[in-house]
C-alpha positions in Angstrom: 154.6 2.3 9.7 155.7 2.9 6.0 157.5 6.5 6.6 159.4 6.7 2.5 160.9 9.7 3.2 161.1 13.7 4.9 158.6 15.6 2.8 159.5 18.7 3.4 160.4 20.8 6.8 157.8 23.8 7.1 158.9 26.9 8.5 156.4 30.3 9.6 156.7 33.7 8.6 155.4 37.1 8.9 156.1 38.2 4.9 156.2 35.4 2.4 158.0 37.7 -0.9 160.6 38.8 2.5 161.6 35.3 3.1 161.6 34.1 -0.2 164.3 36.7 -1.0 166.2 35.7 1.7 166.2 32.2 1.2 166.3 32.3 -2.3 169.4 35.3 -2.5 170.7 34.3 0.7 171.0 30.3 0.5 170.5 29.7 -3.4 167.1 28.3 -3.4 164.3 28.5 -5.8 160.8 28.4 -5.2 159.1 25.8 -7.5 155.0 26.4 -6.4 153.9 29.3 -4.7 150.1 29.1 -3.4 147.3 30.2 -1.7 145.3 28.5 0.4 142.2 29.7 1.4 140.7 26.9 3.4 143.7 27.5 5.6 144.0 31.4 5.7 147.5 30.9 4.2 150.0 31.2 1.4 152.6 28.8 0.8 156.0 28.7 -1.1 158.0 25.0 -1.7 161.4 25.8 -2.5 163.1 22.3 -3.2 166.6 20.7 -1.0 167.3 17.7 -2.5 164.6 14.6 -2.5 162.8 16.9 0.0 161.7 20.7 0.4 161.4 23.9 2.4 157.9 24.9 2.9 157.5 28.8 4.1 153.9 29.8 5.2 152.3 32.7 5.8 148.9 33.6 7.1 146.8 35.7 4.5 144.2 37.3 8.0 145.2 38.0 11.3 142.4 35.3 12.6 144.0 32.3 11.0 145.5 29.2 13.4 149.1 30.2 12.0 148.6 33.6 12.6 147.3 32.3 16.3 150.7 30.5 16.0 152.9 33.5 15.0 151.5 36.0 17.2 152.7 33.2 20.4 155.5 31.7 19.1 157.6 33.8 16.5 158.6 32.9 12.9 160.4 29.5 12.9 160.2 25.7 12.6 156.4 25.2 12.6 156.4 21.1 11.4 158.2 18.3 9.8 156.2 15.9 7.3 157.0 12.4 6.8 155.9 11.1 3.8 154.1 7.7 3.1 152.3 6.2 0.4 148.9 5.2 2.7 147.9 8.2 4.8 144.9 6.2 5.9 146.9 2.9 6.8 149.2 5.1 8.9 146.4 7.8 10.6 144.6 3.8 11.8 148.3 2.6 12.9 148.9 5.5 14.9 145.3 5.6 16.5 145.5 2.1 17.0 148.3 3.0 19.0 146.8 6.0 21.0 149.2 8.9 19.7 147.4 12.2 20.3 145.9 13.5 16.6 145.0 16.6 15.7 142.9 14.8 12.6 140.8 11.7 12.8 140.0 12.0 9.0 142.9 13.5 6.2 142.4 16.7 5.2 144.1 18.1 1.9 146.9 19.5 2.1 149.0 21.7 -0.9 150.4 18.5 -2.4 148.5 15.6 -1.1 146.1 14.0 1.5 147.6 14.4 5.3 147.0 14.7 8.7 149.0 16.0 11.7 150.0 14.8 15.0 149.7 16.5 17.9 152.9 17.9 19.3 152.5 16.7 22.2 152.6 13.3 21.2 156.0 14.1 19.8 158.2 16.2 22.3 156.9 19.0 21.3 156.9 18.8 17.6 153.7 19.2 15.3 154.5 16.1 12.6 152.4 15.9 9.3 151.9 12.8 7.5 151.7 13.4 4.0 150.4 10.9 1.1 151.1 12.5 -2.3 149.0 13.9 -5.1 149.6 11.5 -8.0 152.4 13.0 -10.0 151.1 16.7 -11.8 148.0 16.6 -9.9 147.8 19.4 -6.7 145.9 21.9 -5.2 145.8 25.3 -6.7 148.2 24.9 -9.4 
């Protein structure tokens, strides 16, 4: 398994401009891409840490799966992503090795081709692989 590096750690909230304040006047951050994604009923913010990032999401209706996720669980950690350079090489490795997916196929993602893996296959911890857009190329700007 070719795992380069810790993407970015995603974290769910109820008001995307409210925690983008706070991280950004509170910790020094600075949001480098703000989206929305309508496929996934969300909109996004990467603010960069080093080689990796913060991701905050936000659901844009009250029907999406993280506003599901909100509603039971609270704002908070909602996944890690581990980076490689051959989602499909490691989505066929970790089948091959029966770990519990939530995708058989990558789907896109804000900044690449992923998939995720169940949490129960990982104590409890939903765990995206991400392979990245070339370099300039991404979803929605």
């Amino acid at each position: 398994m070719n795992i380069t590096r810790i993407n970015h750690v995603a974290i769910v909230v109820n008001d995307l401009d409210e925690a983008i304040r706070t991280y950004r006047d509170k910790l020094g951050l600075v949001v480098s891409k703000r989206l929305l994604m309508p496929e996934q009923e969300v909109e996004i913010a990467f603010l960069p840490a080093g080689e990796s990032a913060i991701e905050l999401i936000s659901p844009v209706t009250e029907t999406s799966g993280v506003a599901k996720y909100l509603a039971k669980r609270g704002e908070g950690l909602h996944h890690i992503c581990l980076e490689t350079p051959d989602v499909q090489l490691s989505l066929a490795e970790l089948a091959a090795r029966d770990v519990q997916l939530i995708n058989q196929e990558p789907i896109r993602a804000a900044e690449g081709l992923g998939f995720f893996v169940h949490p129960k296959a990982a104590h409890g911890v939903l765990i995206e692989f991400l392979e990245p857009y070339p370099e300039g190329e991404n979803v929605g700007g």
